[in-house]
C-alpha positions as CSV (number, residue, x, y, z in Angstrom):
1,X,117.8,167.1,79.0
2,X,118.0,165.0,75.5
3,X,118.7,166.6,72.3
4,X,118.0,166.0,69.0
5,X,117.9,166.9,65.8
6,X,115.7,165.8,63.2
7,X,115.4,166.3,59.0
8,X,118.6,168.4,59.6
9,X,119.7,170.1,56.6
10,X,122.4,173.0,58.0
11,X,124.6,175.3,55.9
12,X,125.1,178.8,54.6
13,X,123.2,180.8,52.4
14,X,121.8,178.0,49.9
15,X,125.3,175.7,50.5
16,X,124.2,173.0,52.1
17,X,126.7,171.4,54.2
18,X,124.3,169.0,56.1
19,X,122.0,167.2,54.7
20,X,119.0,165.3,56.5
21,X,120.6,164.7,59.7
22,X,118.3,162.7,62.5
23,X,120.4,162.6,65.9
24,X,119.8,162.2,69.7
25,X,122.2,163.3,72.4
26,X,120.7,161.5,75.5
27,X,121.3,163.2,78.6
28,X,123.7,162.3,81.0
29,X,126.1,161.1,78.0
30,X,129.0,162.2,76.7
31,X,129.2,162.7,73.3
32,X,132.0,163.1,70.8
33,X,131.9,164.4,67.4
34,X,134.8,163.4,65.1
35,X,135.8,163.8,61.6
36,X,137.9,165.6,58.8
37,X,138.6,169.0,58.6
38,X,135.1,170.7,56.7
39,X,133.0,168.0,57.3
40,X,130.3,169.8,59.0
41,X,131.3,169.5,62.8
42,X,131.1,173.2,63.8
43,X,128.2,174.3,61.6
44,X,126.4,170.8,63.3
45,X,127.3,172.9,66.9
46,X,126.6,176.6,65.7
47,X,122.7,175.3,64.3
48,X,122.4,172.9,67.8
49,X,123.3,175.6,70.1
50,X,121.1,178.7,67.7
51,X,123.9,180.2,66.8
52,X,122.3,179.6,62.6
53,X,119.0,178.7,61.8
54,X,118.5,175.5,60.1
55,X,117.9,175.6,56.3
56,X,115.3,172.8,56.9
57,X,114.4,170.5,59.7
58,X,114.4,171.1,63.8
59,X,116.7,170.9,66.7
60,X,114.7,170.2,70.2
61,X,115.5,169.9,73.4
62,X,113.0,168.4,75.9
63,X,110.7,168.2,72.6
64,X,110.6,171.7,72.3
65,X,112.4,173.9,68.8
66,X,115.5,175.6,70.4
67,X,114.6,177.9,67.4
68,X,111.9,178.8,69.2
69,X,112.6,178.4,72.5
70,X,113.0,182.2,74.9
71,X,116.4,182.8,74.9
72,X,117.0,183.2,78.9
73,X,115.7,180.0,79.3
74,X,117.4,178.5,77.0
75,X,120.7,179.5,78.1
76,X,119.5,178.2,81.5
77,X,120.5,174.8,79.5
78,X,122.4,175.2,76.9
79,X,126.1,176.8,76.0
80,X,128.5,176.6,73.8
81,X,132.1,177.4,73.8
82,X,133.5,177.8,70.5
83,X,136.9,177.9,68.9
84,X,137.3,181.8,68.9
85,X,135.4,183.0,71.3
86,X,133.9,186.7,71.4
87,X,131.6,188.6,73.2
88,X,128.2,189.5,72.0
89,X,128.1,193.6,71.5
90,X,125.8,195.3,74.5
């Protein structure tokens, strides 16, 4: 399943943190993100995997808006592990 992102501006509130991203994860790859400390790694992750909504822009997978995708199926292809992990209430 490819992702991508495209026009990707991703933040909080009205801080941008992101600005006009285009990227493609092709399937099958590993990929590595990398940088300095506050740089925009984990907010990249949180609006990739619909943890935030993207300020502007879209994130597909198989062409379709995860943003808009049903949320069972979507987790039939998508997860995320993050730093601090908690459970969702319910």
């Amino acid at each position: 399943m490819e992702r991508e992102a495209r026009h990707l501006y991703a933040g909080y509130d009205n801080h941008v943190i992101i600005r006009d991203l285009t990227l493609r994860i092709p399937a099958g790859k590993v990929t590595a993100l990398i940088g300095a400390n506050d740089c925009g790694k984990s907010t990249l992750l949180k609006t990739i995997c619909r943890i935030q909504p993207p300020l502007k822009g879209q994130v597909l997978l198989d062409g379709g808006s995860v943003h808009e995708q049903d949320s069972r199926r979507l987790a039939s292809s998508l997860a995320i592990l993050p730093q601090n992990p908690s459970a969702p209430g319910g």
